[in-house]
One Martini backbone bead per residue (centre of mass of N, CA, C, O) as a GRO file, in nm:
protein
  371
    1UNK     BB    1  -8.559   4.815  21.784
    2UNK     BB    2  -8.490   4.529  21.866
    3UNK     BB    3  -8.770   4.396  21.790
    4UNK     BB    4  -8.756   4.457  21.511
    5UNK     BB    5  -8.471   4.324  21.422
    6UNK     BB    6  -8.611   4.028  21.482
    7UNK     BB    7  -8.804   4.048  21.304
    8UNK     BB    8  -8.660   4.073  21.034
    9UNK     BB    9  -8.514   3.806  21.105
   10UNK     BB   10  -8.734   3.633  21.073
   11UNK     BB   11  -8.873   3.692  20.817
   12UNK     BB   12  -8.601   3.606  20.647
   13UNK     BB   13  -8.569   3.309  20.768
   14UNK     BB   14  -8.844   3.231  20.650
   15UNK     BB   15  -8.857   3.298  20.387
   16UNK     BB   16  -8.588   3.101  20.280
   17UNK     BB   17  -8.710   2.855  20.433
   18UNK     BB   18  -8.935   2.828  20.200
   19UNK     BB   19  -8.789   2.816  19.950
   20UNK     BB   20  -8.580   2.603  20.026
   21UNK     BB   21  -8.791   2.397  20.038
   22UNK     BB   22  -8.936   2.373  19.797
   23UNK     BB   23  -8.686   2.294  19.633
   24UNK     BB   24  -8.630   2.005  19.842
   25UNK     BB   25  -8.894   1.851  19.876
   26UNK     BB   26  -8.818   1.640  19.616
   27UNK     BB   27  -8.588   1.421  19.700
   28UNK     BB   28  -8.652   1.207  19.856
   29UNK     BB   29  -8.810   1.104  19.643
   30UNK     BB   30  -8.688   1.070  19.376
   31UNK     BB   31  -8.430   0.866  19.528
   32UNK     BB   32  -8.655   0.626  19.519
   33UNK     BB   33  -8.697   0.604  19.237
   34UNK     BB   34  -8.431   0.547  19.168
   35UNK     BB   35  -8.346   0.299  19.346
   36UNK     BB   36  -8.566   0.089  19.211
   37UNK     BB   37  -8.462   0.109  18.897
   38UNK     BB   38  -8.173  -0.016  19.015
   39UNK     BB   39  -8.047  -0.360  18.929
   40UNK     BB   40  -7.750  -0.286  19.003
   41UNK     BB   41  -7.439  -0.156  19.076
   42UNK     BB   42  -7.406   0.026  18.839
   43UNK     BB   43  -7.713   0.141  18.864
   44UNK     BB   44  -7.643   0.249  19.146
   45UNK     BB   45  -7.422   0.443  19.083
   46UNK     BB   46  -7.550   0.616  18.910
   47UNK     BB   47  -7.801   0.705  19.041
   48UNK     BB   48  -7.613   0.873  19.255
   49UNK     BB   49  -7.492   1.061  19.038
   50UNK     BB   50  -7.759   1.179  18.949
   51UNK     BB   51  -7.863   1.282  19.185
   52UNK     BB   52  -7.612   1.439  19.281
   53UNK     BB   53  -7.666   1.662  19.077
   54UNK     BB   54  -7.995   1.719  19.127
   55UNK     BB   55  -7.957   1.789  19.405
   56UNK     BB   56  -7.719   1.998  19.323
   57UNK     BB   57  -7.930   2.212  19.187
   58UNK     BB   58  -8.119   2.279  19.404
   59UNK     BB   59  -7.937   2.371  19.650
   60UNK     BB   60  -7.778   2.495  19.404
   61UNK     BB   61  -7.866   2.675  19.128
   62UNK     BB   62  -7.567   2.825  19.092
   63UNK     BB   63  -7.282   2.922  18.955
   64UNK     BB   64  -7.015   2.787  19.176
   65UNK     BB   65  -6.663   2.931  19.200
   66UNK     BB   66  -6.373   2.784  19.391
   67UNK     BB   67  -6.076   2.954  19.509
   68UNK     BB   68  -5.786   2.792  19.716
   69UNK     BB   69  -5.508   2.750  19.861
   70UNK     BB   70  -5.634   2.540  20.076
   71UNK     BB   71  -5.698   2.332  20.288
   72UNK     BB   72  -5.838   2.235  20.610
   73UNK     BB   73  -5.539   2.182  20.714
   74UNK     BB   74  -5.437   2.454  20.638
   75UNK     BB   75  -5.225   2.726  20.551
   76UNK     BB   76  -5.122   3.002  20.476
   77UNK     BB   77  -4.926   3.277  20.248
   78UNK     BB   78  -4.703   3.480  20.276
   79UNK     BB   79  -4.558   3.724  20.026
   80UNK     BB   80  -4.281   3.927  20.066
   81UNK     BB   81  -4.244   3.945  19.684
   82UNK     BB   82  -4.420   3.953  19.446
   83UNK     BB   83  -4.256   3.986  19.177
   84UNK     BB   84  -4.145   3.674  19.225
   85UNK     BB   85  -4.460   3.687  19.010
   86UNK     BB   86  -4.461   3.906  18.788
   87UNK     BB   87  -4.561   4.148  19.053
   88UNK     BB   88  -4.601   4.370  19.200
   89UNK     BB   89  -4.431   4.523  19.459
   90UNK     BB   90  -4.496   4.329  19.789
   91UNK     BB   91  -4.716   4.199  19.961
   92UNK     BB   92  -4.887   3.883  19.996
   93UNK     BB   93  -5.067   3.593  19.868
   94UNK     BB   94  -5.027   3.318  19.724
   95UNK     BB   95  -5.265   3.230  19.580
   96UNK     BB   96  -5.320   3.522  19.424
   97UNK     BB   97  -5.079   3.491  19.270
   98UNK     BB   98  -5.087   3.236  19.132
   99UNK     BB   99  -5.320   3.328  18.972
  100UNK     BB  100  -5.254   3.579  18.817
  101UNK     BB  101  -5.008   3.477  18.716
  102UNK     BB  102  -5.142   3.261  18.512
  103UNK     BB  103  -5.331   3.461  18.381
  104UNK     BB  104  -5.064   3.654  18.271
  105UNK     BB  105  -4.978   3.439  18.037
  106UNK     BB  106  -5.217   3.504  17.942
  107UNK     BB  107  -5.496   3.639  17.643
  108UNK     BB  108  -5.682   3.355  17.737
  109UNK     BB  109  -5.833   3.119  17.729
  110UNK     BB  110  -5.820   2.847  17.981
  111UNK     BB  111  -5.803   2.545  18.113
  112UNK     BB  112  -5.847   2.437  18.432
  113UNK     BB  113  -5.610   2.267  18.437
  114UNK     BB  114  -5.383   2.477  18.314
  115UNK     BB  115  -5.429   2.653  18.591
  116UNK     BB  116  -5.369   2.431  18.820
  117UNK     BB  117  -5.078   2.392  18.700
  118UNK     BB  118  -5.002   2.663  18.735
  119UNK     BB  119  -5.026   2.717  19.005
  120UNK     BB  120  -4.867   2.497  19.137
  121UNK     BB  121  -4.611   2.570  19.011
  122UNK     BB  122  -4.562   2.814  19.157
  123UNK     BB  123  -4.532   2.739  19.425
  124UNK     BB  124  -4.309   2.534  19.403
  125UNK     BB  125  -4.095   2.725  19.311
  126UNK     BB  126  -4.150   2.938  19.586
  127UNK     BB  127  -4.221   2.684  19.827
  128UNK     BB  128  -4.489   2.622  19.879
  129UNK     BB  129  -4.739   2.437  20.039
  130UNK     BB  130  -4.965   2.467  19.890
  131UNK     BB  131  -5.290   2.384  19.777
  132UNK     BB  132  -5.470   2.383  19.545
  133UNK     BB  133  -5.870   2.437  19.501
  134UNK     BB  134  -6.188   2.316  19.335
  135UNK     BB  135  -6.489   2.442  19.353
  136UNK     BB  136  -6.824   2.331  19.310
  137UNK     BB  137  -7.185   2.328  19.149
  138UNK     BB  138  -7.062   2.193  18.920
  139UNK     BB  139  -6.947   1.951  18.707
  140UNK     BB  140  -6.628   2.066  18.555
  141UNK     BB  141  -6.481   2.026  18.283
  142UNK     BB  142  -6.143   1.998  18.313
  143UNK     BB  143  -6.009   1.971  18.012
  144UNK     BB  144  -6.227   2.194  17.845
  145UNK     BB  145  -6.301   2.410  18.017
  146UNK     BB  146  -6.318   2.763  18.044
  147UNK     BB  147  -6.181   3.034  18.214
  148UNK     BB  148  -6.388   3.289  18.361
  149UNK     BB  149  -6.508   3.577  18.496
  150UNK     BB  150  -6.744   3.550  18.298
  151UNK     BB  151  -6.974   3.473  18.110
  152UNK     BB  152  -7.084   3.255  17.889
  153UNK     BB  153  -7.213   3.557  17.738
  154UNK     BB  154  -6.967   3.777  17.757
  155UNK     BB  155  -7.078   3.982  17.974
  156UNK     BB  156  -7.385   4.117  17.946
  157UNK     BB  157  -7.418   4.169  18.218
  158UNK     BB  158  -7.359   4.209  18.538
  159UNK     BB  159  -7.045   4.352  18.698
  160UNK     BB  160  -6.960   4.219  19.060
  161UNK     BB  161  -6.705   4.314  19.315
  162UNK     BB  162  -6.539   4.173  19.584
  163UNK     BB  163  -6.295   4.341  19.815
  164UNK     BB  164  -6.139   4.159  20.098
  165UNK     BB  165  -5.913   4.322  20.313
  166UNK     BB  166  -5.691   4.207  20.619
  167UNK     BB  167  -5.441   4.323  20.817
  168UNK     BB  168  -5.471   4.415  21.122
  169UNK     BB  169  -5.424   4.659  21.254
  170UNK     BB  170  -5.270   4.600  21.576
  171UNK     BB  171  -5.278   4.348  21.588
  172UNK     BB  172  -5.281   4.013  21.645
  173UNK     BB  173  -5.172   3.881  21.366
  174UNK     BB  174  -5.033   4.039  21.148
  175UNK     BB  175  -5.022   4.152  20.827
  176UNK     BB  176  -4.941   4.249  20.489
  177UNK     BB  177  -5.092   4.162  20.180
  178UNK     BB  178  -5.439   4.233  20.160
  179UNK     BB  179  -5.441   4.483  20.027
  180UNK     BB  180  -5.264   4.417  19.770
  181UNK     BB  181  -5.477   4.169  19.692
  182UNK     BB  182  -5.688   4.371  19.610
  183UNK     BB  183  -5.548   4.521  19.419
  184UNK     BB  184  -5.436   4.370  19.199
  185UNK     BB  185  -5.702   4.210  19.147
  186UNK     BB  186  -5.858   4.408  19.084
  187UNK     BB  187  -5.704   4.562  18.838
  188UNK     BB  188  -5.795   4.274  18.676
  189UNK     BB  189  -6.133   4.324  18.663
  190UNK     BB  190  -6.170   4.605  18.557
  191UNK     BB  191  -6.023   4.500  18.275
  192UNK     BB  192  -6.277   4.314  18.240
  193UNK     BB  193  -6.545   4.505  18.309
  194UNK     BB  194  -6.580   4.560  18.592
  195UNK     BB  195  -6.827   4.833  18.738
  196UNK     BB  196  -6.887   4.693  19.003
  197UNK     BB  197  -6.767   4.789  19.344
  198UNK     BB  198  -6.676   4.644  19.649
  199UNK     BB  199  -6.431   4.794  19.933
  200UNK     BB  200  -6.279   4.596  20.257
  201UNK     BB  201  -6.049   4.770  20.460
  202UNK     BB  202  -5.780   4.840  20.694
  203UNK     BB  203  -5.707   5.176  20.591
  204UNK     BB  204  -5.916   5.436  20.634
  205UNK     BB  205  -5.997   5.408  20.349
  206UNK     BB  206  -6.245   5.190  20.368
  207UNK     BB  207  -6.482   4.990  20.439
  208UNK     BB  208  -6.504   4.825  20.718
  209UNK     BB  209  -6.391   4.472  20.777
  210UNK     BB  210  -6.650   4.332  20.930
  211UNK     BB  211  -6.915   4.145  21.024
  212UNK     BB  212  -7.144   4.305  20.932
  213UNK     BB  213  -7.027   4.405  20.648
  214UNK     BB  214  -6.974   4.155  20.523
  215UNK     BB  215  -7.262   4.063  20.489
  216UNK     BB  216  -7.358   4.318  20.339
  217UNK     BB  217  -7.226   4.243  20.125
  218UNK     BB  218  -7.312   3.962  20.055
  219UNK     BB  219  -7.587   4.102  19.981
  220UNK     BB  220  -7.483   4.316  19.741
  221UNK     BB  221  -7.369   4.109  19.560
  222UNK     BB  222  -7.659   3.968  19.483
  223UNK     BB  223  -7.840   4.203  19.451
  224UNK     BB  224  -8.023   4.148  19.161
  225UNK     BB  225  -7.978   3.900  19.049
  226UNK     BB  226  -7.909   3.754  18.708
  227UNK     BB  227  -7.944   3.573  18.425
  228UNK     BB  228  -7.573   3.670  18.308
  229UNK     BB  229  -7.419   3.726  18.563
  230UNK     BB  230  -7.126   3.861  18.692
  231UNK     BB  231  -6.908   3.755  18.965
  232UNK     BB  232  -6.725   3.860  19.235
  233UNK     BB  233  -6.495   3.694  19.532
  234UNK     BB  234  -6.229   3.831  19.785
  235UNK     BB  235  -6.049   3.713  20.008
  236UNK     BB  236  -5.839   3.844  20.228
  237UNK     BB  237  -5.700   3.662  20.545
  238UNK     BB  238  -5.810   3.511  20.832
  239UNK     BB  239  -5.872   3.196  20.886
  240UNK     BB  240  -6.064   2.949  21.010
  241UNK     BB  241  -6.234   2.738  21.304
  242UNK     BB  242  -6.511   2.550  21.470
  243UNK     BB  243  -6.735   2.457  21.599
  244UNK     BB  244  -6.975   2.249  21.544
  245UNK     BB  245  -7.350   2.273  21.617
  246UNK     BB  246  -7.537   2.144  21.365
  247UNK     BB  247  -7.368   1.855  21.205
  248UNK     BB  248  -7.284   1.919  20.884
  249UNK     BB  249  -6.966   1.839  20.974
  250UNK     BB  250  -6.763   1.537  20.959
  251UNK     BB  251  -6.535   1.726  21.147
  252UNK     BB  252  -6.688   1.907  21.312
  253UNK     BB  253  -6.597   2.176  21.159
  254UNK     BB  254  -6.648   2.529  21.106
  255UNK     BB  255  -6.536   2.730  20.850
  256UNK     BB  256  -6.364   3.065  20.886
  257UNK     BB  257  -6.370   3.391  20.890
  258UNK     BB  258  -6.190   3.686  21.003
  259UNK     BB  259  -6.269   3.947  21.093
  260UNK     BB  260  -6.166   4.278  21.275
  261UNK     BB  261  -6.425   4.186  21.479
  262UNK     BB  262  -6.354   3.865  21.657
  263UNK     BB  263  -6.341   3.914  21.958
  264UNK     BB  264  -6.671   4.047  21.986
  265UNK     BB  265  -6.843   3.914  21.715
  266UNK     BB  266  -6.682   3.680  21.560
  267UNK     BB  267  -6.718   3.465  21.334
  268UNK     BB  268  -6.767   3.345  21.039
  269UNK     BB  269  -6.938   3.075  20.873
  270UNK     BB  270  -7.013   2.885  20.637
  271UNK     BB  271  -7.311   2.902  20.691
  272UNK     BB  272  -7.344   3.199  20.623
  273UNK     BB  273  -7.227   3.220  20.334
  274UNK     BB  274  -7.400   3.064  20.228
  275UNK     BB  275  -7.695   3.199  20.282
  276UNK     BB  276  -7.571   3.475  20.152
  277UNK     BB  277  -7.409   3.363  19.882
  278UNK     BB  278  -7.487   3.066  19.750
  279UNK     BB  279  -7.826   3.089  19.789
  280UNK     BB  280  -7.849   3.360  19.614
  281UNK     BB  281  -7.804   3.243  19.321
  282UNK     BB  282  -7.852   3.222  19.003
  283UNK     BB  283  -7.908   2.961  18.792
  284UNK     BB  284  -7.789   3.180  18.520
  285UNK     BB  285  -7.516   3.259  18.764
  286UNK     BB  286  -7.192   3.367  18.785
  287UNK     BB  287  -6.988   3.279  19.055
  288UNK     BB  288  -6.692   3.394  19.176
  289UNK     BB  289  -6.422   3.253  19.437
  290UNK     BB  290  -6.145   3.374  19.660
  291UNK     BB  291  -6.002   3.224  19.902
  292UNK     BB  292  -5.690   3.379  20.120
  293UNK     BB  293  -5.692   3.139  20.343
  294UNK     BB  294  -5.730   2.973  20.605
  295UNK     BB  295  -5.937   2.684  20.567
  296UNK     BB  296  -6.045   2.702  20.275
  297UNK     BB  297  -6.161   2.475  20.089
  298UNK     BB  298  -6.446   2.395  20.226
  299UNK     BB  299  -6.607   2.648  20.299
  300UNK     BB  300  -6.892   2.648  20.087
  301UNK     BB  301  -7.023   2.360  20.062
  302UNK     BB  302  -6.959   2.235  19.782
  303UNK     BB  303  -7.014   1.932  19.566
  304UNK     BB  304  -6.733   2.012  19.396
  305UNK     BB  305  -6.414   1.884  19.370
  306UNK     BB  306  -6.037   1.962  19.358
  307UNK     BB  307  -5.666   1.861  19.387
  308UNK     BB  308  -5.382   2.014  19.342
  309UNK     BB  309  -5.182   1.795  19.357
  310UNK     BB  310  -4.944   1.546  19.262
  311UNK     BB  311  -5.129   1.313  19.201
  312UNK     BB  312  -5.315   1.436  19.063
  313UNK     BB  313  -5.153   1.597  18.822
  314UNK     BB  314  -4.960   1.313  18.764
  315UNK     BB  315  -5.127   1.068  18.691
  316UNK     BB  316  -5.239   1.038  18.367
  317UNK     BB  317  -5.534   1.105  18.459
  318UNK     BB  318  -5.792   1.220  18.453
  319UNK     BB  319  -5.940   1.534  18.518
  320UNK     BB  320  -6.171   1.525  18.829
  321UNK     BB  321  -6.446   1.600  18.992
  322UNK     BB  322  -6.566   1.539  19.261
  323UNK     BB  323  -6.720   1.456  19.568
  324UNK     BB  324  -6.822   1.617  19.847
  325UNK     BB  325  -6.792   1.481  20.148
  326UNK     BB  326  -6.915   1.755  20.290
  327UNK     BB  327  -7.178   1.765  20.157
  328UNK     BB  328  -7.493   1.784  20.315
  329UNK     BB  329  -7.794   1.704  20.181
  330UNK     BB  330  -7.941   1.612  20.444
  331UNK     BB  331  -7.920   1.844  20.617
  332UNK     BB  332  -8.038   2.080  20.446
  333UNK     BB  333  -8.325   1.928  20.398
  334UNK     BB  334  -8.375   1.916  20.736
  335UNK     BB  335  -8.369   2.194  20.791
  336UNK     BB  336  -8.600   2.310  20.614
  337UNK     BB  337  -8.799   2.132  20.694
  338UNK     BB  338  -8.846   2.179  21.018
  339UNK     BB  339  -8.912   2.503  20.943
  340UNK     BB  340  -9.153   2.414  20.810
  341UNK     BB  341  -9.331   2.237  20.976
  342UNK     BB  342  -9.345   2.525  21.195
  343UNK     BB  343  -9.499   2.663  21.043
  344UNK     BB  344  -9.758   2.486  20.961
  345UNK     BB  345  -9.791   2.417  21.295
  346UNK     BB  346  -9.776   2.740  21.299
  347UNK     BB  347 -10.029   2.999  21.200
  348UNK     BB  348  -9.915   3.225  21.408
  349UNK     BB  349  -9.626   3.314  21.432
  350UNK     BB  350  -9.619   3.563  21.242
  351UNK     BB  351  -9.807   3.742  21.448
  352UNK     BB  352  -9.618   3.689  21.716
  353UNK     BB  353  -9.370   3.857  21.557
  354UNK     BB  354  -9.507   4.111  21.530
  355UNK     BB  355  -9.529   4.166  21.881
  356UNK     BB  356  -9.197   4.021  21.935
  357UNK     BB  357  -9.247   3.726  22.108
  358UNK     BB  358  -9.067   3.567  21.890
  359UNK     BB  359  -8.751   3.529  21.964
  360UNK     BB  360  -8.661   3.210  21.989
  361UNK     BB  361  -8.712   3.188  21.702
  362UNK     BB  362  -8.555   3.352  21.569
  363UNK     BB  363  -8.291   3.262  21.683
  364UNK     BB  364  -8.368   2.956  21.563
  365UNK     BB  365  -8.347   3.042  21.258
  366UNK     BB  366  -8.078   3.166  21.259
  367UNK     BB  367  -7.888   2.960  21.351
  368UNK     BB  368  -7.993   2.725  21.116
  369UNK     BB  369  -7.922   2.938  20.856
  370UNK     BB  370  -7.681   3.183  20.928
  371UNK     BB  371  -7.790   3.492  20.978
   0.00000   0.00000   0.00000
């Protein structure tokens, strides 16, 4: 049984990452044809804009955009009575409720920077230093583009919601809000026409949200998705961050989710994430994400963020998206090489882990991968 396990699980990180080197296969060529293009200092600045652009569409395919309560240096914050937000009395997360408050002012879709304006109001408001945070897979224009759960062809498509809230019931570091946080998304998503749900808390009646049960959600909300379909995933729980151990985030740390059982199997980290949920959205697949927990910022390692700071929200210029500097696309494209070169070289390896035999390959797929 363990090793069909291992084989399985080699299997499917070789599968991806042949997928994976495909798609980014030709950027460091492009990279070098368009350097060579760029004449002055201002061509060659539109040439990096436009390159990051055109790879962070093959890296990252779908549409996917994150709202997050805190910078990847915050933590988050129980709110002790959600009504102070005009939304049902108990506990909940800031982030999830100040989404909500701002999103039920209004009968209509609202412009991007409306949201984060009004997000942030809601915040200082309430007293939270929480900083509202967006970020995503395409540079979006935030002054004239309209939110929506739905996607932009009307949710004519597949819609299909996650929902894992925890509480830690009886550990050190019990929540109070997360439960709450769940059942207000949800009842505001079903709201809005998503009618496929999988919900995971530790409250006794729903899914137990474990490390393992949570990647196969992040695998359930994904399968079968196709172009036009809108997702949505909510985490409300706590996040934390580890040291990082394969080089690609820039200040040393993976930004990591904390399942239910995570003193004995370990925490979720942005790289598993990245691998089971946001590189499986299809091109033309909108996938929106709400993480209400610590150190959440740049947990997706999304290539486009913005910062609903003070300074951010009224400096009087417009409001745009930067180029996330954690967003490390010379690691993605290093890593699928790696595992492609071995693939090339090694044309038995495939044999190999059929009778068992390349354990030591598999973990090596797994832990590069993130699986």
């Amino acid at each position: 049984m363990f090793l069909k396990k291992v084989r399985d699980r080699a299997r499917k990180a070789m599968g991806r990452a042949k997928e994976l080197a495909e798609q980014v296969s030709d950027i460091v060529e492009e990279q070098a044809e368009k350097a060579e293009c760029a004449g002055n200092a201002e061509g060659e600045n539109m040439t990096r804009d436009t390159n990051f652009e055109e790879d962070s569409k093959k890296a990252v395919p779908g549409l996917v955009r994150m709202f997050s309560g805190c910078k990847d240096s915050q933590t988050s914050a129980d709110v002790s009575n959600t009504a102070t937000f005009g939304l049902s009395s108990g506990a909940g997360g800031a982030c999830t409720n100040a989404l909500l408050a701002s999103l039920k002012k209004h009968d209509h879709d609202i412009t991007w920077v409306k949201l984060l304006e009004e997000m942030r109001e809601v915040l200082v408001e309430k007293r939270f230093s929480q900083i509202p945070q967006l970020s995503s897979s395409r540079n979006l224009d935030l002054e004239h583009d309209t939110f929506s759960p739905l996607h932009k062809n009307g949710g004519t498509g597949k819609k299909r919601a996650l929902f894992i809230g925890i509480n830690y019931v009886g550990q050190q570091g019990e929540l109070r809000g997360c439960h709450n946080d769940v059942i207000s998304m949800k009842e505001y998503l079903v709201g809005k026409g998503f009618d496929e749900v999988k919900v995971l808390m530790d409250d006794g009646s729903n899914e137990v949200p474990n490390g393992a049960n949570i990647i196969q959600a992040f695998d359930w909300l994904v399968s079968g998705a196709e172009d036009g379909d809108s997702l949505f995933m909510h985490y409300s729980g706590h996040g934390g961050s580890v040291r990082d151990r394969d080089g690609d985030e820039k200040d040393g740390k993976d930004e990591t989710l904390v399942p239910l059982d995570y003193t004995t199997n370990g925490q979720i980290t942005d790289d598993m994430i990245f691998e089971h949920l946001v590189l499986k959205v299809p091109s033309d697949c909108q996938l929106t994400v709400l993480m209400d927990c610590c150190h959440s910022g740049t947990i997706l390692d999304l290539p486009y963020m913005v910062k609903a700071d003070k300074e951010t929200m009224t400096s009087g210029n417009p409001i745009a998206m930067l180029q996330n500097p954690n967003f490390n696309m010379e690691q993605l494209i290093a890593v699928a090489k790696q595992i492609m070169q071995h693939i090339q070289e090694n044309p038995e390896t495939m044999a190999m882990l059929q009778k068992g035999l390349q354990q030591g390959l598999a973990s090596f797929a797994a832990m590069k991968l993130g699986n």
